[in-house]
MMTF fields as JSON, N, C-alpha, C and O atoms, coordinates in Angstrom:
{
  "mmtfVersion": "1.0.0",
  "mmtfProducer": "UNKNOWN",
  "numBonds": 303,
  "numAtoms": 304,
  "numGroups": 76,
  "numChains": 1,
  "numModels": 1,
  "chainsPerModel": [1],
  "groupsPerChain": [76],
  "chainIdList": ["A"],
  "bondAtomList": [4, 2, 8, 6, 12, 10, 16, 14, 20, 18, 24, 22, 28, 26, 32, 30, 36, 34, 40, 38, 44, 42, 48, 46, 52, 50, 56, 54, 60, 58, 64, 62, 68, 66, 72, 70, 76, 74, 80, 78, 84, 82, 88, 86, 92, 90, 96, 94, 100, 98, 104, 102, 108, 106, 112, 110, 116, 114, 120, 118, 124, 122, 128, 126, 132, 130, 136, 134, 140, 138, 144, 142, 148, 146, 152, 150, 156, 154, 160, 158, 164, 162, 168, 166, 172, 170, 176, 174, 180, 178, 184, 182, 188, 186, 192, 190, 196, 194, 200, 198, 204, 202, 208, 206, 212, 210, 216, 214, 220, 218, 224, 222, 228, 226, 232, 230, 236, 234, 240, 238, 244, 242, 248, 246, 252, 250, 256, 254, 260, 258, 264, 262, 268, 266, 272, 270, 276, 274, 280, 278, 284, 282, 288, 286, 292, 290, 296, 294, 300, 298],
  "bondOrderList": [1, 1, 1, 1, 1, 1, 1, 1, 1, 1, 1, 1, 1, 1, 1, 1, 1, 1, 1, 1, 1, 1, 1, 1, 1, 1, 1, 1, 1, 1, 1, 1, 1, 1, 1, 1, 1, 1, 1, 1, 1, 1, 1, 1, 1, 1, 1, 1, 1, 1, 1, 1, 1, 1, 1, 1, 1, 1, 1, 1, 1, 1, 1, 1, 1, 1, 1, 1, 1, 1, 1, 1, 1, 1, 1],
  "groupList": [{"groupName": "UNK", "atomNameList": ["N", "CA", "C", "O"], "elementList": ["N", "C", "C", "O"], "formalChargeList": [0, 0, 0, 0], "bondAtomList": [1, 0, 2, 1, 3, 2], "bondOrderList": [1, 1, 2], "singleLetterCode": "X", "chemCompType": "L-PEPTIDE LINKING"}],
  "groupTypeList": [0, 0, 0, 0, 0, 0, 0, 0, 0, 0, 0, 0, 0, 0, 0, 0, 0, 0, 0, 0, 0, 0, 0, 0, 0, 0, 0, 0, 0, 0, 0, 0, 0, 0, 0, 0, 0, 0, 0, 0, 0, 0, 0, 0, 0, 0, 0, 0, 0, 0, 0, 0, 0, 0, 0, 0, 0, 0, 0, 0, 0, 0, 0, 0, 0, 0, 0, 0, 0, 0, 0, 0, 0, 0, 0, 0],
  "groupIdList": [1, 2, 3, 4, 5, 6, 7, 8, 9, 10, 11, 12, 13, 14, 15, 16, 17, 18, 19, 20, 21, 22, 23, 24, 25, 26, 27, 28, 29, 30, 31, 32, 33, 34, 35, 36, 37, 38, 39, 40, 41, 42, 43, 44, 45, 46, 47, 48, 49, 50, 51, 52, 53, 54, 55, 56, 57, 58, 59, 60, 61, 62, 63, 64, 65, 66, 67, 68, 69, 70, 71, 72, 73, 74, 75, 76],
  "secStructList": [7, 7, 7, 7, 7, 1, 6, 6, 7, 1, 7, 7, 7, 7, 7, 7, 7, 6, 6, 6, 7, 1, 3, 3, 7, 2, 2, 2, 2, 2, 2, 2, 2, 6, 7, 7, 2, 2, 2, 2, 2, 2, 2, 6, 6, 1, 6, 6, 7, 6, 6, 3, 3, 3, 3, 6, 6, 3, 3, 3, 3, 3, 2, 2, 2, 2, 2, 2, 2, 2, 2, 2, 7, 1, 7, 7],
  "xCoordList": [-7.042, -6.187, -6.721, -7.058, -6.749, -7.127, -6.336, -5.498, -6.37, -5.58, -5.675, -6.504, -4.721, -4.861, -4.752, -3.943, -6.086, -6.381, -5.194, -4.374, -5.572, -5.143, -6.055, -5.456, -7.265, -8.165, -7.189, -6.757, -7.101, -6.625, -5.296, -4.853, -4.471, -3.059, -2.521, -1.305, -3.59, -2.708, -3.28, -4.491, -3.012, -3.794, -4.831, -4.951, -5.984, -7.061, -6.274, -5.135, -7.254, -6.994, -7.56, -8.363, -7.567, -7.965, -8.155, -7.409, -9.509, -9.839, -9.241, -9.475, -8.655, -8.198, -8.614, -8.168, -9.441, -9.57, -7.942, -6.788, -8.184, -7.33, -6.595, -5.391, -7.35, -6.759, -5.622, -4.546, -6.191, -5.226, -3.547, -2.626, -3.523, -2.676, -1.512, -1.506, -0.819, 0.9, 1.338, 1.76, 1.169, 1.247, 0.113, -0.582, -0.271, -1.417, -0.81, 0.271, -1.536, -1.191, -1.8, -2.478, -1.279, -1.903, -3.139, -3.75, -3.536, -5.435, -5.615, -5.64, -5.799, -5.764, -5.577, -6.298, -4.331, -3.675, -4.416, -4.66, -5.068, -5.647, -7.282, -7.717, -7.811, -9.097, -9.216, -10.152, -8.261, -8.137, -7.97, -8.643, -6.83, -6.472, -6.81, -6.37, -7.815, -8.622, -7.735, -7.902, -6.603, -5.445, -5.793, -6.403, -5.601, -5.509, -4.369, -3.273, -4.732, -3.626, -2.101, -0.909, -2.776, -1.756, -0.927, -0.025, -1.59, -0.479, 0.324, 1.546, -0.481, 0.356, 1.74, 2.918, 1.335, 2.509, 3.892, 4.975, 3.031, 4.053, 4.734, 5.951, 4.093, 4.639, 5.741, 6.887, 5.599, 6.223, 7.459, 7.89, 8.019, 8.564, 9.541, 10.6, 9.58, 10.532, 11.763, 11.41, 12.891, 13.787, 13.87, 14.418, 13.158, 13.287, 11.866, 11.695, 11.165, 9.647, 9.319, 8.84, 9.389, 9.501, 8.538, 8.887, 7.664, 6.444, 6.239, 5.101, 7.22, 7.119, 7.893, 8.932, 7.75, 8.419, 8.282, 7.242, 9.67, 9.683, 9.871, 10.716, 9.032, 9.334, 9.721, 8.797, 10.957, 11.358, 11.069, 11.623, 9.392, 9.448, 8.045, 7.563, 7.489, 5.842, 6.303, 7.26, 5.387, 5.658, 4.626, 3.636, 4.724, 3.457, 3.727, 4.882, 2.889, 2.66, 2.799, 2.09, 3.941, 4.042, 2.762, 2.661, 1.631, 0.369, 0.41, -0.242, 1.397, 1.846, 2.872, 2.542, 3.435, 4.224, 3.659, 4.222, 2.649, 1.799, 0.785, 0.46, 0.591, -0.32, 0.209, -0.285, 1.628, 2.377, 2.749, 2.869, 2.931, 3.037, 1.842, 1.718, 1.245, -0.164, -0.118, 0.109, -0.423, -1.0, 0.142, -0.118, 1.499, 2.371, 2.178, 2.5, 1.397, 1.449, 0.177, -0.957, 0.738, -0.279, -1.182, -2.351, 0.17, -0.706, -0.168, 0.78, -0.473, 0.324, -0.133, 0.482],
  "yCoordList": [22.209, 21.688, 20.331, 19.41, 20.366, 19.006, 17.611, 17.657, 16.681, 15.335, 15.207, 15.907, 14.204, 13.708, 12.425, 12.034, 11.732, 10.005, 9.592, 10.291, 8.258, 7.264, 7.65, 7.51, 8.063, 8.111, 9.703, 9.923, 10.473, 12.195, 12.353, 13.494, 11.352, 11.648, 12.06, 12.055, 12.534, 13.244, 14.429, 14.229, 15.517, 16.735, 16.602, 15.614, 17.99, 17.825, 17.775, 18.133, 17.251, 17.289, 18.607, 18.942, 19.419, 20.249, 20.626, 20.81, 20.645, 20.514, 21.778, 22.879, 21.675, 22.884, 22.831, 21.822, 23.816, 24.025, 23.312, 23.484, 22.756, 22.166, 23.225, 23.047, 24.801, 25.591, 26.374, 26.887, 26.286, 26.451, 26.104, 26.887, 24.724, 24.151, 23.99, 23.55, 24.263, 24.527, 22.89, 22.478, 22.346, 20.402, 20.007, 20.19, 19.063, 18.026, 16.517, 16.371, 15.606, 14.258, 13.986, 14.771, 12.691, 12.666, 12.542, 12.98, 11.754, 11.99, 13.275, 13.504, 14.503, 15.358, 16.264, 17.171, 15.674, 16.166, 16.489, 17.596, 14.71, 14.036, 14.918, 15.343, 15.001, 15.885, 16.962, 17.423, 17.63, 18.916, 19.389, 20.283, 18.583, 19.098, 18.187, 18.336, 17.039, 16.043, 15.641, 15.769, 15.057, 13.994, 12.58, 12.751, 11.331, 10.495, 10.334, 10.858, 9.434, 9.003, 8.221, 8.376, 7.463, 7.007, 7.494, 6.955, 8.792, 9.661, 10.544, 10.695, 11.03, 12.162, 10.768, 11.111, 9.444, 9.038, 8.871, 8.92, 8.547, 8.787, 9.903, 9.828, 10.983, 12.683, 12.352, 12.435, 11.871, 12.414, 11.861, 12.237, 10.695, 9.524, 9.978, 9.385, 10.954, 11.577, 12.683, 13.661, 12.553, 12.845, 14.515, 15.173, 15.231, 16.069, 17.303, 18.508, 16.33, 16.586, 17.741, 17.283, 19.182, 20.161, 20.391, 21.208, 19.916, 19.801, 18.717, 18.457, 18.096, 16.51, 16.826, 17.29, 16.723, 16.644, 15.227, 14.822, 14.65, 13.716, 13.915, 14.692, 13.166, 13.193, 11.41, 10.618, 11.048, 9.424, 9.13, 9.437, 8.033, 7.29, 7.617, 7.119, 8.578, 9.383, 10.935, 11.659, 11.105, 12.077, 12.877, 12.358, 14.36, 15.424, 16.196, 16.446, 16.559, 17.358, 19.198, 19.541, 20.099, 21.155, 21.624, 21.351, 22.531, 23.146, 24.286, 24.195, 25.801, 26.411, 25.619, 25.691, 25.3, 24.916, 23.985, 23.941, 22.966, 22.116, 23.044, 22.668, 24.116, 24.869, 25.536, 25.354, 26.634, 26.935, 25.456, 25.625, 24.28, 23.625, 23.061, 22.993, 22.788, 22.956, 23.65, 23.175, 25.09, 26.062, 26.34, 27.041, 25.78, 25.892, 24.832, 25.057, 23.124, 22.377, 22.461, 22.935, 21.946, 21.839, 20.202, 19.825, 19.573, 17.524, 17.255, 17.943, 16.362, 15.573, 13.713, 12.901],
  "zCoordList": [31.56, 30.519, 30.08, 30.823, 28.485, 28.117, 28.008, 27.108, 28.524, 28.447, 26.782, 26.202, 25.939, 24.732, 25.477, 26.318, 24.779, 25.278, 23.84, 23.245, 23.705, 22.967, 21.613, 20.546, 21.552, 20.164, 19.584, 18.452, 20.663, 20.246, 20.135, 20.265, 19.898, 19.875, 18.675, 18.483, 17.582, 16.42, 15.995, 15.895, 15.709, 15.572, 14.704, 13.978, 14.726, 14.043, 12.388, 12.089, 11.593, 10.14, 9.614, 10.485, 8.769, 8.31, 6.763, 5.802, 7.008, 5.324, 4.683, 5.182, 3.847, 3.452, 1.745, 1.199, 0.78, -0.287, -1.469, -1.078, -2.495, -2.965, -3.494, -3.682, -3.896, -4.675, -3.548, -3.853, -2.29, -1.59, -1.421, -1.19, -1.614, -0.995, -1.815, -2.964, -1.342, -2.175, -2.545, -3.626, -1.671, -2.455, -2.242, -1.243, -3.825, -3.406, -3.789, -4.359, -3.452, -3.504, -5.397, -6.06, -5.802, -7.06, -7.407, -8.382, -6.314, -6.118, -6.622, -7.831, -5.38, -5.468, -6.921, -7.336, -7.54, -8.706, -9.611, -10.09, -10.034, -10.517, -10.699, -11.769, -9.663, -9.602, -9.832, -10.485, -9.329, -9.743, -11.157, -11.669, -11.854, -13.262, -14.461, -15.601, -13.961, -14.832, -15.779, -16.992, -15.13, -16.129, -15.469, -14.414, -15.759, -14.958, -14.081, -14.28, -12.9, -12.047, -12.555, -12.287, -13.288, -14.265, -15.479, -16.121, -15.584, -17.058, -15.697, -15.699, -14.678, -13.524, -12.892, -12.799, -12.573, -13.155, -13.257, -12.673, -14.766, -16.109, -15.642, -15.472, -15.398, -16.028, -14.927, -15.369, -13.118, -12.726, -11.957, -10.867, -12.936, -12.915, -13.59, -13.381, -14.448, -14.937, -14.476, -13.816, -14.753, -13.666, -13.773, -12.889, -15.163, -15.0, -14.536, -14.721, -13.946, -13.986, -13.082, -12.045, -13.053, -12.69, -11.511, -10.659, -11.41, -10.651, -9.684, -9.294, -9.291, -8.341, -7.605, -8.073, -6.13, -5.237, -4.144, -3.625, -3.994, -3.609, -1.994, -1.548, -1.189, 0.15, 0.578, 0.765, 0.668, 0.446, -1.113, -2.169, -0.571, -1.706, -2.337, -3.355, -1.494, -1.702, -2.582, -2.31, -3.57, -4.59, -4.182, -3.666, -4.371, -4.239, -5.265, -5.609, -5.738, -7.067, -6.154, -5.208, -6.839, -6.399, -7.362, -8.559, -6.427, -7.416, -8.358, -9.399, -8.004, -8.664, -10.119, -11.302, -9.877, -10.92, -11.52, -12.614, -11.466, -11.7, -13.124, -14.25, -12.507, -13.114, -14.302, -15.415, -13.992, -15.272, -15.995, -17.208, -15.658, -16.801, -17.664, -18.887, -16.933, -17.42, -18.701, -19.814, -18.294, -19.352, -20.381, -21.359, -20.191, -21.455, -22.536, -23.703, -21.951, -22.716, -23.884, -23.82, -24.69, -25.996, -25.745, -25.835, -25.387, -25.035, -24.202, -23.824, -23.696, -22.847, -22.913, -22.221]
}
């Protein structure tokens, strides 16, 4: 059985493909759907912003729904 020292006390990280992942951060957002950090935002500062999920005071962009809004908008 393996001990967890002081360096191993938090699980491995795991890279996981962005297209994968059911939340991404706005970074993430950001790279993926080539808006800036600062219009994703804007967008998601808004109270009715279909695609933001708040955990406290940290926001994650839901990726499915991220995507249908995406492809409905004409601008943003």
């Amino acid at each position: 059985m393996m001990s967890l020292g002081a360096n191993n006390a938090r699980a491995p990280k795991f890279d996981i493909p962005i297209w994968h992942k059911l939340n991404l951060t706005i970074d993430e957002a950001a790279a993926y759907s080539n808006i800036g950090i600062h219009k994703l935002y804007d967008l998601t500062e808004a109270e009715d912003c279909p695609f933001v999920l708040w955990i406290g005071s940290r926001r994650l962009i839901k990726r499915k729904t991220f995507d249908e809004y995406i492809e409905k908008m004409y601008s943003i």
